[in-house]
N, C-alpha and C positions, 0 to 999 in steps of 0.2 A: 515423495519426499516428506518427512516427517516435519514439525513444528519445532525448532524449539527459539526458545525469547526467555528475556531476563524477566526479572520476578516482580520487577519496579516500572517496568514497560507500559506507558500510558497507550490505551488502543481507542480509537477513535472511530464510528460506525460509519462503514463504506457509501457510501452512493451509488446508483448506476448498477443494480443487480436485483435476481430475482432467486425469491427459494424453486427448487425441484421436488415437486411430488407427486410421483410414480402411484398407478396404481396396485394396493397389494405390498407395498415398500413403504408403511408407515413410519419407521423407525430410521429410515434413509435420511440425513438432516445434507442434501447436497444443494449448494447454490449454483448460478448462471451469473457469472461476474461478465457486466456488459459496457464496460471501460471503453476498451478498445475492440478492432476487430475478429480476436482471439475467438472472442465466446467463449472462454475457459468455465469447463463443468469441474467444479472442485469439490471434493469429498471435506469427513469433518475430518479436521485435522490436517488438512495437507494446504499448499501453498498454490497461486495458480501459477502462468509461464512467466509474470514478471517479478515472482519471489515478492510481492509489494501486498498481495491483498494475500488473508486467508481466511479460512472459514472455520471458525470457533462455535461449535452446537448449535450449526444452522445458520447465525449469522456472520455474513462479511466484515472482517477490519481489516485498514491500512495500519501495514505497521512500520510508515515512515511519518504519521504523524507526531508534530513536536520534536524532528528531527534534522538537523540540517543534511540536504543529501547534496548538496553543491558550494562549493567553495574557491573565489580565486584571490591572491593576490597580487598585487600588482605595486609597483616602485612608483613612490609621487612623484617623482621627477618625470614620468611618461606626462602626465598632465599637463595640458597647458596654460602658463601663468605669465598673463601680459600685465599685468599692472598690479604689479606688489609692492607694497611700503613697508617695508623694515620698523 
């Protein structure tokens, strides 16, 4: 699957990976994103299994930083409020 992101997209350098270099395959720019158990070998340009990290000319970024990816809300009246003054 191909890349694509908006043009104002802040990317911020992955952690927990390593480049791939094959011998004979100088020009191969592929990383080992070592996240989680995947071991996702990602090509340039393509995304690894959790759609979160890619690889941009060799190196890794997450492209959920500076993003909110979780959200709840919830009614104040759930909380509990024992001693309130008006």
């Amino acid at each position: 699957m191909n890349i694509k992101w908006e043009y104002n997209m802040e990317l911020k350098d992955a952690l927990f990976y390593e480049r791939i270099e094959r011998i004979g395959e100088k020009n191969e720019k592929k990383v080992r994103c070592k996240l989680c158990p995947h071991n996702c070998r990602i090509s340039d340009g393509k995304l690894g299994i959790c759609r979160e990290r890619a690889n941009f000319g060799g190196e890794l970024k997450t492209l959920s930083w500076n993003k909110v990816v979780s959200m709840n809300v919830e009614p104040i009246e759930k909380k509990p409020l024992f001693h309130f003054y008006p």
